[in-house]
C-alpha positions as CSV (number, residue, x, y, z in Angstrom):
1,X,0.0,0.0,0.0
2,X,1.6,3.4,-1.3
3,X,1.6,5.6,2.2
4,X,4.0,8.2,1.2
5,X,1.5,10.3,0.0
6,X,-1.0,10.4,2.8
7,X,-1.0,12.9,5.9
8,X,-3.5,13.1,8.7
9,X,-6.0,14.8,7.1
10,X,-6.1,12.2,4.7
11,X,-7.0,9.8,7.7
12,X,-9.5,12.2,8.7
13,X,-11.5,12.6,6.0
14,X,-11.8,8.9,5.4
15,X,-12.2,7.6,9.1
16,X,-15.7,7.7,9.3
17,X,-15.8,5.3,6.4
18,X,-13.5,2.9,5.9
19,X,-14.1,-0.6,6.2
20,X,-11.8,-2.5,8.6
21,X,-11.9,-5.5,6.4
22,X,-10.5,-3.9,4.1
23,X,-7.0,-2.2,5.6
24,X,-6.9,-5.6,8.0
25,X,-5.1,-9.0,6.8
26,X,-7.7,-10.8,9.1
27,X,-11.2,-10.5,11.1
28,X,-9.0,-10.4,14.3
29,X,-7.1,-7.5,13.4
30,X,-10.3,-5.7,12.5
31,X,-12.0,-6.7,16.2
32,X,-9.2,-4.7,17.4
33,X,-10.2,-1.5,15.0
34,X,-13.7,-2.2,16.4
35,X,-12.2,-1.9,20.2
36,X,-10.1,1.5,19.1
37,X,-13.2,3.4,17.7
38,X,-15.6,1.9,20.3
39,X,-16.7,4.9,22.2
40,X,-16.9,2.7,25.3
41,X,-15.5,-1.0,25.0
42,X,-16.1,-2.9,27.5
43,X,-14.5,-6.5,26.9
44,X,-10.9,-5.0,26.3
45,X,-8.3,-5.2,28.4
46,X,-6.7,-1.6,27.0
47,X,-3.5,-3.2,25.6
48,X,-2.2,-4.1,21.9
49,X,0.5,-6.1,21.2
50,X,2.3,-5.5,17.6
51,X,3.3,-9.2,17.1
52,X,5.3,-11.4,14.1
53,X,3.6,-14.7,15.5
54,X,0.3,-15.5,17.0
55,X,1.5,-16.3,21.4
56,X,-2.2,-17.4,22.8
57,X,-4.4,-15.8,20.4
58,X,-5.3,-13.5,22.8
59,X,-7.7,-10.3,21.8
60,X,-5.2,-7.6,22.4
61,X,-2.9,-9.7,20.0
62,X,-2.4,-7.8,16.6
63,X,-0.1,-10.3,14.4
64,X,1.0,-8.2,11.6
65,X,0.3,-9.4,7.9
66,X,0.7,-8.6,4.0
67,X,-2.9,-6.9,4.3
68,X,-2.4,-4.7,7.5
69,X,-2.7,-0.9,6.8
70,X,0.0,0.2,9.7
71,X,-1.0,3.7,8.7
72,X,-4.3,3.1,9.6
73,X,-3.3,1.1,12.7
74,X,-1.5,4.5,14.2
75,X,-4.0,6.6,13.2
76,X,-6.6,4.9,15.1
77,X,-4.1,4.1,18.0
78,X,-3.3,8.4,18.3
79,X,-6.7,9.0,18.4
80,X,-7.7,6.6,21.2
81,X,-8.4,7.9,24.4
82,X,-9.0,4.3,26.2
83,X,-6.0,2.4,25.5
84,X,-3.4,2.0,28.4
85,X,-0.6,0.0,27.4
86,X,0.9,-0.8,23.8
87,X,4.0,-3.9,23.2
88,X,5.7,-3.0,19.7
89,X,7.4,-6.4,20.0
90,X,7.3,-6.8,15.6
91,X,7.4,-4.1,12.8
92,X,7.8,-5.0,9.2
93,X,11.0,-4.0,7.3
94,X,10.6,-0.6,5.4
95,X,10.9,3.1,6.6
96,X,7.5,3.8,5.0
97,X,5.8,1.7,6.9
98,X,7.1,2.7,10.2
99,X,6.5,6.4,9.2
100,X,2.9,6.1,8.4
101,X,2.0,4.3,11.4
102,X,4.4,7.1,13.5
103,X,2.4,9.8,12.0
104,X,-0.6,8.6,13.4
105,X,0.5,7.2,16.5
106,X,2.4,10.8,17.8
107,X,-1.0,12.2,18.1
108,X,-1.9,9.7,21.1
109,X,-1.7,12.2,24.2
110,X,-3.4,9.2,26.6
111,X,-1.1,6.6,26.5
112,X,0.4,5.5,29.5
113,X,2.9,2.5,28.8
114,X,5.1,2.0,25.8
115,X,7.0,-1.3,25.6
116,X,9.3,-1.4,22.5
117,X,10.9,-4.6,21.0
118,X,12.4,-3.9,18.1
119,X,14.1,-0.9,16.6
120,X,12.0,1.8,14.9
121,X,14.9,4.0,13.5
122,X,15.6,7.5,14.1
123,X,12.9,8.6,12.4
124,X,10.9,6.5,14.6
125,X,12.4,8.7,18.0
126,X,11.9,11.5,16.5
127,X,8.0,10.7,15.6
128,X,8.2,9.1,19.7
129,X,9.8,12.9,20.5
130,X,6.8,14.4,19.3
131,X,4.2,12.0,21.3
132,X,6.3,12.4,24.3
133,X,6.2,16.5,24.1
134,X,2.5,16.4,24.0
135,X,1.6,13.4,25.9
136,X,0.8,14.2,29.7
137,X,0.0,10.5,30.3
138,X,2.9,8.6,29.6
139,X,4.4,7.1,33.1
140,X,6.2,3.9,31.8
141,X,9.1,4.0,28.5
142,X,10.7,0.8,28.4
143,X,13.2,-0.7,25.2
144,X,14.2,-4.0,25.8
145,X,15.5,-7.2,24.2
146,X,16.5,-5.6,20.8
147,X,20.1,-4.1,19.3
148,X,20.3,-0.4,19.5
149,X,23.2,0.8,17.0
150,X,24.6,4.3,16.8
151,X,22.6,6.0,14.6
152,X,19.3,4.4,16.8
153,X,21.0,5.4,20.0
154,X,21.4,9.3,19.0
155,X,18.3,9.1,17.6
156,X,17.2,8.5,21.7
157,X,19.4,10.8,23.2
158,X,18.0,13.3,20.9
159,X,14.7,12.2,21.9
160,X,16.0,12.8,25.9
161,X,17.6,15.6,25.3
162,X,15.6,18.0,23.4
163,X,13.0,18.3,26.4
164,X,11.8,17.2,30.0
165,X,9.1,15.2,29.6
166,X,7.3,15.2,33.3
167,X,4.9,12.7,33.5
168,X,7.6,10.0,32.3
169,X,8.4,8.5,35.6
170,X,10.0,4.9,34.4
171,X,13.1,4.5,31.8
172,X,14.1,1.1,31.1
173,X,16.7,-0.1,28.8
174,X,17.4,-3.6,28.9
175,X,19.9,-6.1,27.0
176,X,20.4,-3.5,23.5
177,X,23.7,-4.4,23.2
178,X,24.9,-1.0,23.1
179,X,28.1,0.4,22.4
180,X,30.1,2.7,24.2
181,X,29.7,5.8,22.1
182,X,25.9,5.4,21.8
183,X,25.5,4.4,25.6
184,X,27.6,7.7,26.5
185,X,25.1,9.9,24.5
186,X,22.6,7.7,26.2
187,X,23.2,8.7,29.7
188,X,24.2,12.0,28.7
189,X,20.9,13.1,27.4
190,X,19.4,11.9,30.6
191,X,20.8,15.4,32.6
192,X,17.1,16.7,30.9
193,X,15.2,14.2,32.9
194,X,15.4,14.6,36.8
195,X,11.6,13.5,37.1
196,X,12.7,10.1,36.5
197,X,11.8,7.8,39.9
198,X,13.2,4.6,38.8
199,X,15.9,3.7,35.9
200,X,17.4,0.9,34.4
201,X,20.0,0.5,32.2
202,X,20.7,-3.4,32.6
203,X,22.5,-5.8,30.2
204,X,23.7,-3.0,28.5
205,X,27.7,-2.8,28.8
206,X,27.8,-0.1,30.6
207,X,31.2,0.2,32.1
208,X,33.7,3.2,34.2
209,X,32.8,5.8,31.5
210,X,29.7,5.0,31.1
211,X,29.0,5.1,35.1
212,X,31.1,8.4,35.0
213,X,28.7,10.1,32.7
214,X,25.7,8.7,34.5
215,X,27.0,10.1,38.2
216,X,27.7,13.6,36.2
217,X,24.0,13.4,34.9
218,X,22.7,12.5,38.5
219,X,24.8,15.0,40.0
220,X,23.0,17.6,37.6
221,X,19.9,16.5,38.9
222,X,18.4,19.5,40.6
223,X,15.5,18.1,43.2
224,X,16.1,14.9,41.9
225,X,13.3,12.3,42.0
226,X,15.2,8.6,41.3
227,X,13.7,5.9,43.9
228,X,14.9,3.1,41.6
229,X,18.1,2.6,40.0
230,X,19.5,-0.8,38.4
231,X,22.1,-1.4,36.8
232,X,23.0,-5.0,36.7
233,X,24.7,-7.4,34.1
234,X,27.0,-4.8,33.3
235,X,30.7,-4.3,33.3
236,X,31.1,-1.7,35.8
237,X,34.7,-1.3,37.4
238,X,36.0,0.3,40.9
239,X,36.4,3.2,38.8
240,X,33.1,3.4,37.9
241,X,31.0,2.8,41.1
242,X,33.2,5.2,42.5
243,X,32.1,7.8,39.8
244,X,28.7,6.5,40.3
245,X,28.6,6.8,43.9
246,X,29.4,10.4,44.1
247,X,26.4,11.0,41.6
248,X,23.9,9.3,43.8
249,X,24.9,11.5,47.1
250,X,22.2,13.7,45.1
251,X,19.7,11.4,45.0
252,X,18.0,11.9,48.9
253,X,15.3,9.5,47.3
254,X,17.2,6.6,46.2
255,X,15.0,3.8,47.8
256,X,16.7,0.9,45.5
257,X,20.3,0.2,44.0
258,X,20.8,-3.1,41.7
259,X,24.3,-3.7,40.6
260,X,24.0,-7.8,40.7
261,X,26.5,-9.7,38.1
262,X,29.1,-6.9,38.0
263,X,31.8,-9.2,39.0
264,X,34.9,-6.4,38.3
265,X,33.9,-4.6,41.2
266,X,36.6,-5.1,44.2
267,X,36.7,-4.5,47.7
268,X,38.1,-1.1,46.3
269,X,34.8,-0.4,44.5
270,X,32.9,-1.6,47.9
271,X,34.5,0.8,49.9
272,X,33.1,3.5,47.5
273,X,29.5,2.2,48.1
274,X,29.9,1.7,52.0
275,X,30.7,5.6,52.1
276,X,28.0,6.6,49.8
277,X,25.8,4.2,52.7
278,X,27.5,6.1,55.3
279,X,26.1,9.6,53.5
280,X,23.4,11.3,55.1
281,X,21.4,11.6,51.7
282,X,21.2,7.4,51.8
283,X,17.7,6.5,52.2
284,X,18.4,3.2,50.7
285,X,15.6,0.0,51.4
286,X,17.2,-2.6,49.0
287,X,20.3,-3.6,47.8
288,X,21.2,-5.9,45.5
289,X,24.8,-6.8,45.4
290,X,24.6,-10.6,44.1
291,X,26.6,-12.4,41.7
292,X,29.7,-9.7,42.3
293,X,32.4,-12.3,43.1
294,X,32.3,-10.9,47.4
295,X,34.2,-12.5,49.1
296,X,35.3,-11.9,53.1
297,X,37.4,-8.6,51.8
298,X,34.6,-7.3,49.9
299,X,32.3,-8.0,53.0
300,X,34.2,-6.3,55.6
301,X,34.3,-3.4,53.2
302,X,31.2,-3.2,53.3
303,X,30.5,-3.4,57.1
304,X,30.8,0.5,57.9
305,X,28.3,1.1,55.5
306,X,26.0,-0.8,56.8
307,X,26.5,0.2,60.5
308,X,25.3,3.4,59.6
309,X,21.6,2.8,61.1
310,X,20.4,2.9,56.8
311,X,16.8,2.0,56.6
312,X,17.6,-1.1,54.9
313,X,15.0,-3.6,54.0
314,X,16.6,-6.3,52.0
315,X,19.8,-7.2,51.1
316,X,20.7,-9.4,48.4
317,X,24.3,-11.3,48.4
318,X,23.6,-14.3,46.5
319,X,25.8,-15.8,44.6
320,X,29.5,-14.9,46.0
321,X,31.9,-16.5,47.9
322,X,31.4,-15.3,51.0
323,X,32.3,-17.5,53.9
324,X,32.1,-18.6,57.9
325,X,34.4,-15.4,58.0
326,X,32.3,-13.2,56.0
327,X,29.2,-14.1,57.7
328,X,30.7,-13.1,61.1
329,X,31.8,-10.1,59.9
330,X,28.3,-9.4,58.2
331,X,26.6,-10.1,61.4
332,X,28.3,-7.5,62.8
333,X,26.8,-4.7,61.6
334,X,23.3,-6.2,60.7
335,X,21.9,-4.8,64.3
336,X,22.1,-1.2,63.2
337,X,20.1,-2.3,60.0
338,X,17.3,-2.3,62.6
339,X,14.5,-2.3,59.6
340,X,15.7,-5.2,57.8
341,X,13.4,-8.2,56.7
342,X,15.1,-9.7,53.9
343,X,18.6,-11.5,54.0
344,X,19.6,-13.1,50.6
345,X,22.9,-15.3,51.0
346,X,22.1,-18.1,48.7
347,X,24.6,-19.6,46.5
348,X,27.9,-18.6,48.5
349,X,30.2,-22.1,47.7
350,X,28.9,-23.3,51.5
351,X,28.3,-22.2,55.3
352,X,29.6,-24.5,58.0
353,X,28.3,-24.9,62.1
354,X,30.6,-22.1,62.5
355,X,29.2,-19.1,60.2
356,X,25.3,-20.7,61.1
357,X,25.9,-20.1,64.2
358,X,27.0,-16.8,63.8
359,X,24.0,-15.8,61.7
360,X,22.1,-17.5,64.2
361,X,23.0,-14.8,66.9
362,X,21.0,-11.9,63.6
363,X,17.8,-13.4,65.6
364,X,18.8,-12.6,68.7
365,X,19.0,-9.1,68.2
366,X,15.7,-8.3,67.7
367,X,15.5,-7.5,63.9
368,X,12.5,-8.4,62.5
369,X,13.7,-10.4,59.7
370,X,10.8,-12.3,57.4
371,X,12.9,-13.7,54.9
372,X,16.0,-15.7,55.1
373,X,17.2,-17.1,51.6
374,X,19.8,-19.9,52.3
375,X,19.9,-22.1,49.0
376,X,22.8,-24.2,47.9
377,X,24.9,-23.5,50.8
378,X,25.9,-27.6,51.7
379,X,24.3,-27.2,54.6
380,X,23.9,-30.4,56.6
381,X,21.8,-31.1,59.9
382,X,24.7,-29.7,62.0
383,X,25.0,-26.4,60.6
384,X,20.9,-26.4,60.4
385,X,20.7,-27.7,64.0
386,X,22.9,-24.4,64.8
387,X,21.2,-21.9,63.4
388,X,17.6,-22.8,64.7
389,X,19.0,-22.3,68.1
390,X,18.4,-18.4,67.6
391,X,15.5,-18.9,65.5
392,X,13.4,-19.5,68.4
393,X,13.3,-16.0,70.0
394,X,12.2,-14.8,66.5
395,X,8.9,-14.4,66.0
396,X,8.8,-12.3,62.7
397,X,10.8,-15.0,59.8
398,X,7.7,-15.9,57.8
399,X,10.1,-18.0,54.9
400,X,12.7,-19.9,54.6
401,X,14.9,-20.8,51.3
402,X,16.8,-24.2,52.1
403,X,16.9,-25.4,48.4
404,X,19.6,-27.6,47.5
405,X,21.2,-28.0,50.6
406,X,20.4,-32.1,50.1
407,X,22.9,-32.4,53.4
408,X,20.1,-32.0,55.5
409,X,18.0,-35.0,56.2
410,X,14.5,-35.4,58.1
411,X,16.5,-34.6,61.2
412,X,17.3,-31.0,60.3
413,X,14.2,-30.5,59.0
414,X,12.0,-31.3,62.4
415,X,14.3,-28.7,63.9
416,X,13.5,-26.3,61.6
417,X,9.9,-26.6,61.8
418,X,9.6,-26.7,65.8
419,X,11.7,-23.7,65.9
420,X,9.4,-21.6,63.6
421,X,6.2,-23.4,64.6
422,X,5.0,-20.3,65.4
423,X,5.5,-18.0,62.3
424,X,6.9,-19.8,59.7
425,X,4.6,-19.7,56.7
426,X,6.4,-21.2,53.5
427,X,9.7,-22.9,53.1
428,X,11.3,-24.1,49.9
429,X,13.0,-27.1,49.4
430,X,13.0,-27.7,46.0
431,X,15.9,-30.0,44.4
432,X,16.1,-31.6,47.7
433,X,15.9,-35.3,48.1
434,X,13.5,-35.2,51.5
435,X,12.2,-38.5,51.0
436,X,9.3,-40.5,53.0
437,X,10.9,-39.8,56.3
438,X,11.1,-36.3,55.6
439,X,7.5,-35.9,54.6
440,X,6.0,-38.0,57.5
441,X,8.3,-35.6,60.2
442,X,7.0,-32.9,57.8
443,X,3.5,-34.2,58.1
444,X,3.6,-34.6,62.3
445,X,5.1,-31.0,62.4
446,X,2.3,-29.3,60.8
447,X,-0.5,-30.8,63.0
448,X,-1.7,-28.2,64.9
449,X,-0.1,-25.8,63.1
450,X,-1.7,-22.7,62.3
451,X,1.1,-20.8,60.7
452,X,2.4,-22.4,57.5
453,X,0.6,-21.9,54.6
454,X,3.5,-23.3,51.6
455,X,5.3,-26.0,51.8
456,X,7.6,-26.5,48.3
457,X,9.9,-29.2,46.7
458,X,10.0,-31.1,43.7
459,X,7.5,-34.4,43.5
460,X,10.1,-35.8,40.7
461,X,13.4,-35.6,42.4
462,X,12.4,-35.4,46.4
463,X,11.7,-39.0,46.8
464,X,8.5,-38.5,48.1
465,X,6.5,-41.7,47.0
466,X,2.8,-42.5,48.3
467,X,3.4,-43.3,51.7
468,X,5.0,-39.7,52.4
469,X,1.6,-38.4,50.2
470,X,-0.2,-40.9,52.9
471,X,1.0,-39.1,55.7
472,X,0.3,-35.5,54.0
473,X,-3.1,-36.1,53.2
474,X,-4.2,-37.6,56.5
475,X,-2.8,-34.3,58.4
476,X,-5.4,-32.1,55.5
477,X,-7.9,-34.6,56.6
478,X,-8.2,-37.0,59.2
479,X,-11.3,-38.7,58.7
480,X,-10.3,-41.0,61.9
481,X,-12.9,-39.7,63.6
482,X,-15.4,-36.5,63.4
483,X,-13.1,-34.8,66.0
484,X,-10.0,-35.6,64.3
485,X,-11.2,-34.2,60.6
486,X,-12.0,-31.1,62.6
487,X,-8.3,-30.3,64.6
488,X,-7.0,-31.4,60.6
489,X,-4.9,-28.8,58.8
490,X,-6.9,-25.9,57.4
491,X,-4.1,-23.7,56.8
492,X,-1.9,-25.0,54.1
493,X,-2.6,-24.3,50.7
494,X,0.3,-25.6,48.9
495,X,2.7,-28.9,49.1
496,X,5.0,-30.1,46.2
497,X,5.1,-27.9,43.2
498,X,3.5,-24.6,42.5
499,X,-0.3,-25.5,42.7
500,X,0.4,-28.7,43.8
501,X,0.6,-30.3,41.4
502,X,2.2,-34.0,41.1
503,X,0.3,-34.4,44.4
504,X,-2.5,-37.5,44.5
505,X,-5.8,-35.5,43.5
506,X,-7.5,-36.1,47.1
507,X,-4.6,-34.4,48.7
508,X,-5.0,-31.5,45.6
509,X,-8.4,-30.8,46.5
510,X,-8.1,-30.3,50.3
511,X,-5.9,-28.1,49.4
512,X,-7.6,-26.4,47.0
513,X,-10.5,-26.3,50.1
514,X,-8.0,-24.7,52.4
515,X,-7.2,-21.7,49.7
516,X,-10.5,-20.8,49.0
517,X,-12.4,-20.7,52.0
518,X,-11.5,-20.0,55.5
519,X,-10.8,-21.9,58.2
520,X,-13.7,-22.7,59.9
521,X,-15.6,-23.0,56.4
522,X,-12.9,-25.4,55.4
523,X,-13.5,-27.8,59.1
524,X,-17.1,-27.7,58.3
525,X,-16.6,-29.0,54.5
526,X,-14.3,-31.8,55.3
527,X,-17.1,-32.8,57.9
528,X,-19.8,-32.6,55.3
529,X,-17.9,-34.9,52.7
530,X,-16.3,-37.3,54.9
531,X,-19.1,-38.1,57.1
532,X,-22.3,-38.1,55.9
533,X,-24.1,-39.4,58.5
534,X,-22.4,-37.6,61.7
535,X,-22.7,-39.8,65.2
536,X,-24.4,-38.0,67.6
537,X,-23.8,-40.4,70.9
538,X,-20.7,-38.3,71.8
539,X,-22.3,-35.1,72.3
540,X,-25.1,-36.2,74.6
541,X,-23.2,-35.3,77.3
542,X,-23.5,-32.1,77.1
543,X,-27.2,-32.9,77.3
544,X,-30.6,-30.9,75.5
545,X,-28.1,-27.9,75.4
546,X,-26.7,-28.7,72.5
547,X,-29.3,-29.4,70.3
548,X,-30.0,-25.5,69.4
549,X,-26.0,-25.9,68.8
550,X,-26.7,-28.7,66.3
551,X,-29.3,-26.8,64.5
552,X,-27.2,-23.3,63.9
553,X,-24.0,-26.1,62.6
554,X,-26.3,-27.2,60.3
555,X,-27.6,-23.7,59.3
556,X,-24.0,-22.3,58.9
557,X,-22.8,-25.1,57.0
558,X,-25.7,-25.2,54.1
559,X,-23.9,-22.0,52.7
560,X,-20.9,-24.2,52.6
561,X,-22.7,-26.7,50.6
562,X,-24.0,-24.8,48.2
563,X,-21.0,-22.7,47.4
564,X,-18.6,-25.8,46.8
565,X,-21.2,-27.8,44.7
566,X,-21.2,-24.3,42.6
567,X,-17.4,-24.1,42.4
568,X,-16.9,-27.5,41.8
569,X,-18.5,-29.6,39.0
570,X,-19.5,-33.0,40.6
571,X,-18.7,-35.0,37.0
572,X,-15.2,-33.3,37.8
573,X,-14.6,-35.7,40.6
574,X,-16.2,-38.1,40.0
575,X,-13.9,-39.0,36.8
576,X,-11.5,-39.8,39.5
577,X,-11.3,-43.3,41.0
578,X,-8.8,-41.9,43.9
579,X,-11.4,-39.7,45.0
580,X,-13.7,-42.1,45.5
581,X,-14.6,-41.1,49.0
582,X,-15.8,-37.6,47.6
583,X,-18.1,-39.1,45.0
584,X,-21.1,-39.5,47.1
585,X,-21.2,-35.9,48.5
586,X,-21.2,-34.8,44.9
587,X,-24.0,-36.4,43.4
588,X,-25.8,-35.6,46.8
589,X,-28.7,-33.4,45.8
590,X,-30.1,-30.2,47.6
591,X,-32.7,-32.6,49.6
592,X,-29.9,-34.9,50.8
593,X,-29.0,-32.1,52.9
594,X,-31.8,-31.8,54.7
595,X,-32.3,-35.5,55.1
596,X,-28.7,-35.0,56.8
597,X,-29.9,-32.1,59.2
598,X,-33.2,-34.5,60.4
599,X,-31.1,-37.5,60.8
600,X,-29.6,-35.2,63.3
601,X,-32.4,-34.1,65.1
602,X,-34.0,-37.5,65.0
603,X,-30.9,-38.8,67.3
604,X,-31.5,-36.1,69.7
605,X,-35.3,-36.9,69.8
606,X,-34.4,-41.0,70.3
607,X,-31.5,-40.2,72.8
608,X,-34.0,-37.5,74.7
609,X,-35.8,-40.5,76.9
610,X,-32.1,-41.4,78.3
611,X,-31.4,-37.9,79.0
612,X,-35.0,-37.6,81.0
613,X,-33.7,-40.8,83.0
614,X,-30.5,-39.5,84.0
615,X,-32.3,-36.4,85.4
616,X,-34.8,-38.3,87.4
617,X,-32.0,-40.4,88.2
618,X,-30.2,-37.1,89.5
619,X,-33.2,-35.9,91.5
């Protein structure tokens, strides 16, 4: 289609009349032309994605073909007041293209997201210029997984630098491969945008010069707004974070740092970064310093930093070699982070009784740490064991990360679990080999236990065969005795895998009961499905009192009914020989129920003569 020749009146004068079929490759690409001129669509989500492929078929998706009108497509989009978010993740070869639909699209003043994929020239961030200047909507800009060459990356800076574009709170550039010059011109042009709140230039080479020029352009920064800043998967230098850290003394609202997989950064560079901590104008909450090669130097450099009563929140320092050493050191100065709740040390080469120990004494100091991430650490009962000991004054760690550590045996485990019986709500174990005896000590910890609500490992490689499911599914539901299904666990909502699944399709379900409903709703349902016809005997002791107390159960619980035979098609169970028990309670119809709630009442009427006895007897 020949689009050189067309402007925006052109557009204009033909909108009211076009026919979608017509300037569309296929019916759903002219449904979503419906959905931009709808004055008020309701089944829409208010995104577009600009796709090469069909991903899920999706209503939003727009898969470009030989028949689509891309000049149309923009003109339609810059008009559109409802659409929220738009993914260019595809645009077909050809500066003509991409200039009609740009002609059209720079008009859009309501748009609030813009995800781009794939490069649209500098023609293309000029056109994106224009949108930005007059667009008072736009909150989120974000390039990402596509090569950005020179004459692209001016094209941007241009873009940055020719005006501050205020609403435009969220910059993301992420794995463009670019180079030095265009990265410089980059981060240069970004001295124009102080409103900025979070940034990320990630995957992107950025290295000592390129950190130079961005601590010059934060150090510009008059008021400066930047919460977030990440810059990980780089190849930033002591040099560098040095240059950087200078830049972010400006930055009084710097709630975030990444700098994760920067591994050229020494002790040196850390030392930098502890002062910048040490700064009055650090209002850090998170720091993410993994994968950087730390080791027990780099740690201790960092220790006066953060003494300096920071508001810290989490800390990340996965993946480095830090040892017994560094942990003691680390431990050190964790009591003046007095706001801290997450503690990343995963993947350090391995922690001993020694450093546990030491890390134990973190819960003894009355942080109020949720989160303790310990994964492949070759930890073994002993060093477990050791670390529990402090666990049990804390009364705030809600997780626990012990993946890979297959050291640890059923032994280890039941320590865990006493010691955070009280708050622990989900630990991970995946990749770990916890076997039978692991799930039944598993299984005996959480009766009772009101607290944990996740429980995950991996049903392929743990070991866990169907006596460990045995002893799992009799702690969700005990159907021993009416008492027993009652004190069962209503808590849990997940064991195994994410949503469960590889777990027998009984134990699936009571969990699935234990998500959805609450507690009390959940005790009542188990009663209702495992025992249909309740023994009353037991409860004659308490004498006629309890028979009003029988008929407001019975009330409550009809809700109950009704809501799980609604949520749950009965011919959905019962294709399921395993959940065999469950398949009379749903085929039971409506008058079932009440047959249940008179069976009840009849046993009261027949036991009433004994009760009259025993008075007399008692007079």
């Amino acid at each position: 289609m020949d689009t050189d020749k067309r402007d925006y009146e052109y557009y204009e004068e033909r909108a009211e009349y076009v026919k979608f079929e017509d300037i569309t490759s296929s019916e759903h690409n002219a449904n979503i032309f419906e959905l931009l001129v709808a004055v008020n669509p309701i089944e829409w989500n208010k995104k577009i994605y600009l796709l090469e492929e069909e991903i899920d078929g999706d209503p939003d998706e727009f898969v470009v073909g030989e028949g689509d009108d891309l000049g149309w497509l923009g003109f339609f989009i810059g008009r559109n007041s409802h659409l929220v978010e738009l993914h260019i993740k595809y645009f077909p070869a050809g500066k003509d293209k991409m200039n009609a639909f740009m002609d059209g699209f720079k008009h859009n003043i309501w748009l609030q997201e813009l995800y781009i994929s794939t490069d649209l020239g500098r023609d293309g961030y000029e056109s994106l210029g224009h949108m930005l200047r007059n667009n008072d909507a736009l909150v989120n800009l974000c390039l990402h997984e596509f090569d950005i060459d020179l004459e692209s990356a001016r094209g941007i800076a241009s873009m940055l630098s020719n005006e501050q574009y205020k609403s435009l709170k969220h910059l993301f550039f992420v794995q463009n491969d670019l180079g030095i010059e265009g990265l410089t011109d980059i981060i240069t042009s970004l001295r124009k945008q102080p409103q900025l709140e979070e940034l990320k230039l990630c995957g992107n080479n950025v290295d000592g010069d390129g950190c130079l020029a961005l601590g010059y352009a934060l150090e510009s920064w008059e008021g400066a707004s930047l919460k977030k800043l990440h810059l990980c998967h780089n190849d930033i230098n002591d040099k560098g974070l040095q240059a950087l850290a200078t830049g972010m003394t400006k930055c009084n609202y710097l709630e975030a740092l990444t700098l994760c997989a920067n591994p050229s950064i020494s002790a040196a560079g850390l030392r930098s970064l502890s002062t910048f901590l040490q700064s009055k104008s650090c209002c850090l909450e998170r720091l993410d310093l993994d994968q950087m090669n730390i080791d027990c130097a780099g740690v201790g450099a960092l220790v006066a930093g953060l003494s300096s009563n920071i508001p810290l929140k989490c800390l990340c320092l996965s993946g480095n070699s830090i040892e017994d050493e560094g942990i003691d050191a680390l431990v050190s100065s964790l009591p003046k982070c007095s706001k801290l709740e997450e503690l990343h040390l995963s993947e350090n080469g391995g922690f001993s009784a020694v450093g546990l120990k030491s890390l134990s004494n973190v819960f003894q100091t009355g942080l109020n740490l949720t989160q303790l991430h310990l994964r492949d650490n070759a930890i073994d009962d002993k060093g477990l064991m050791a670390l529990v000991q402090g666990m049990k004054s804390c009364r705030s760690l809600a997780k626990v990360d012990l993946s890979h550590n297959n050291a640890v045996t059923a032994v280890g485990l039941q320590a865990l679990l006493r010691a955070g019986r009280s708050s622990l709500k989900e630990l991970e174990l995946w990749g770990m080999r916890i076997g039978d005896d692991g799930a039944k000590v598993i299984a005996d910890e959480l009766v009772g236990n009101n607290s944990m609500e996740r429980l995950y490992f991996c049903p392929g490689y743990s070991n866990v065969t169907s006596e460990g499911w045995s002893a799992f599914s009799r702690i969700l539901c005990d159907t021993s005795s009416v008492n027993d299904t009652y004190i069962s666990n209503h808590t849990i909502s997940n064991i195994g895998g994410y949503q469960s699944h590889s777990a027998p399709n009984t134990t699936r379900f009571h969990l699935f009961l234990n998500t959805n409903f609450h507690s009390k709703e959940v005790a009542t349902l188990k009663l209702l499905m495992h025992h249909g016809d309740i023994d009353m005997i037991p409860f004659f002791r308490w004498k006629l009192m309890f028979l009003p107390l029988v008929v407001e159960w019975f009330a409550r619980a009809r809700p109950c009914w009704e809501a799980i035979h609604l949520m749950v098609p009965g011919e959905q169970i019962l294709q399921f020989e395993d959940m065999s028990a469950l398949h009379g309670f749903f085929t039971e119809e409506p008058e079932a129920y009440q047959s249940r709630e008179l069976s009840a009442m009849y046993k009261f009427v027949r036991g009433m003569p004994m009760l009259a006895v025993g008075k007399e007897e008692e007079e």
